[in-house]
C-alpha positions in Angstrom: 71.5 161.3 175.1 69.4 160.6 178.1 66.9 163.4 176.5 67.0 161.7 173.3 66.1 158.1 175.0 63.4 159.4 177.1 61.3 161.8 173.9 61.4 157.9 172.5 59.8 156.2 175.0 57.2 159.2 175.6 56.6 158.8 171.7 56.3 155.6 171.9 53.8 155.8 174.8 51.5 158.0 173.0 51.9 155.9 169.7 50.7 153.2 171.8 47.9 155.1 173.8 46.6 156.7 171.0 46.4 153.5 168.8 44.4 151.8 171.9 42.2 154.6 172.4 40.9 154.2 168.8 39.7 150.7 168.5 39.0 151.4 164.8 40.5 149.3 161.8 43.9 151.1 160.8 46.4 150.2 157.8 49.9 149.7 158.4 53.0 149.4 156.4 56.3 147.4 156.7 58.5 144.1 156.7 57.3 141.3 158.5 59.6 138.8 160.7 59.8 135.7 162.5 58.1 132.7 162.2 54.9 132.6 164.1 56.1 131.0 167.6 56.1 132.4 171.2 59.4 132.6 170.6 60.2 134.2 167.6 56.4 135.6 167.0 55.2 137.9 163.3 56.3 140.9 163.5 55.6 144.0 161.4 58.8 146.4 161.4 59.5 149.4 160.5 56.4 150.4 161.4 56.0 154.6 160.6 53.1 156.2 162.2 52.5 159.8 160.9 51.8 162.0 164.2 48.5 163.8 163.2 48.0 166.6 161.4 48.3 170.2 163.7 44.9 172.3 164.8 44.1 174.7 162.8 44.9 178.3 164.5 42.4 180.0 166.5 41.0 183.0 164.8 40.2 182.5 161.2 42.7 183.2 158.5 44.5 186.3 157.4 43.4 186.8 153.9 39.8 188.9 152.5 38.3 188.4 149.9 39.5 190.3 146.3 35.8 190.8 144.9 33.6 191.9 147.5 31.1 194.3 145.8 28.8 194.9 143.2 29.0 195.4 139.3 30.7 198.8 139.9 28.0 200.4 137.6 30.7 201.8 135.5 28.5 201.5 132.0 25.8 203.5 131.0 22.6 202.2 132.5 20.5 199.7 130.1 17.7 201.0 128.1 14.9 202.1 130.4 16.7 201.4 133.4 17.3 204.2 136.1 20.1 206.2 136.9 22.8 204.1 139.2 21.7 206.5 142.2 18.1 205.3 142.0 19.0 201.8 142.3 19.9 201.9 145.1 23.6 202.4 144.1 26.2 205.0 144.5 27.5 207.2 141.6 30.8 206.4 140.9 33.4 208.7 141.9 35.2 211.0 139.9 38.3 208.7 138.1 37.1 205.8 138.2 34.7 202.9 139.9 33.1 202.7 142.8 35.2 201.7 145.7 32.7 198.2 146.4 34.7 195.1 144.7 38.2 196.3 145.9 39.5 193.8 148.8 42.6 193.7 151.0 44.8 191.6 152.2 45.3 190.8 155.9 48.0 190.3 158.0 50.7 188.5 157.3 52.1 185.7 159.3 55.6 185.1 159.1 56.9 182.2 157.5 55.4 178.1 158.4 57.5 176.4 161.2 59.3 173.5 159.7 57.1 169.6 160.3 58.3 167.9 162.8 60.7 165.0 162.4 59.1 161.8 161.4 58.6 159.3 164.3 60.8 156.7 164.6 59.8 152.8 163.2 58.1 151.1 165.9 57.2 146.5 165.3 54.1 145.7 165.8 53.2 141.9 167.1 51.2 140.2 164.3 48.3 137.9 165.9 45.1 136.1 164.2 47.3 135.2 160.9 49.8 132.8 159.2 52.1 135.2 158.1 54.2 132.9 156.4 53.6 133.7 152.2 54.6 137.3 153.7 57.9 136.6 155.8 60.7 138.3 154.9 58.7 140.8 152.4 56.8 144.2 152.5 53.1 143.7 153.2 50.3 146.2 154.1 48.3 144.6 157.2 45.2 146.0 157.9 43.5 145.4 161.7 43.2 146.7 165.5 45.5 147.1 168.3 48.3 147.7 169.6 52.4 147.6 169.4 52.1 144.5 171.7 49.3 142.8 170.1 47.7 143.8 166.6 45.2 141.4 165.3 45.4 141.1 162.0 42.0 140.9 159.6 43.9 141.3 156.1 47.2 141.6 154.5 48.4 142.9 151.0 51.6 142.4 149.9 53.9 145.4 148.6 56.6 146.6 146.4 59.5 146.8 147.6 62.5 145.1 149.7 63.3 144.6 153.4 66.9 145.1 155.0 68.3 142.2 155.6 67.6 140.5 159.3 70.6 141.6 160.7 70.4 145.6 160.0 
């Protein structure tokens, strides 16, 4: 349990750090709250920020190419046209084409780790806007900031309906 509490508040921590250290305009989704005073202030809850998406693994990927390679010069040459071998190309082989255009497959990888869990809902304090056509409904707010303090410069409102105040 104490485990449980402290992976939330690290979360939570770099939720926080990472939405300060961006200072760019972000989107966010969920119900808002309250009624705008220092004592009961907007809130957006419910608030689900996807972690971001892994690094890609060092070292390329594990597939070649299937058509590496030439024509094969399988047909006859063309009227006038040299022999394969003066071309600049190899004869073909007896049974068959050349071995140019044949790729492989690389190593496999075992099967893809399972995505993490989703973070938990974190509110965010609404500032800069009357949020009051929007109380009690789903709105996408659109600003900078923090969990503490996001300042608000424009709100849509959504489908959809928020539990009730007490859940």
């Amino acid at each position: 349990m104490k485990l449980r509490v402290l992976g939330t508040l690290v979360l939570a921590g770099a939720v926080m750090a990472g939405l300060a250290a961006q200072g760019t305009e972000q989107t966010i989704m969920g119900c808002v709250k309250g009624d705008g005073t220092d004592a009961n202030p907007w809130m957006l809850t419910g608030v689900v920020i996807p972690p971001p998406p892994p690094a890609a693994p060092a070292g390329g990927g594990g597939r070649g190419g299937g058509r590496a390679g030439g024509r094969g010069d399988a047909a006859p040459p063309a009227a006038g046209g040299a022999p394969p071998a003066a071309r600049g190309g190899e004869a073909p082989p007896a049974g068959g084409p050349p071995a140019e255009g044949r790729g492989g497959r690389g190593g496999g990888r075992g099967p893809a780790a399972p995505p993490p869990p989703p973070p938990p809902p974190v509110n965010f304090k609404l500032n800069g806007v009357n949020m009051t056509p929007w109380n009690g409904m789903r709105a996408e707010v659109t600003g900078t900031g923090t969990t503490a303090g996001f300042t608000v410069s424009n709100v849509r409102s959504m489908w959809g309906t928020c539990p009730p105040a007490g859940s």
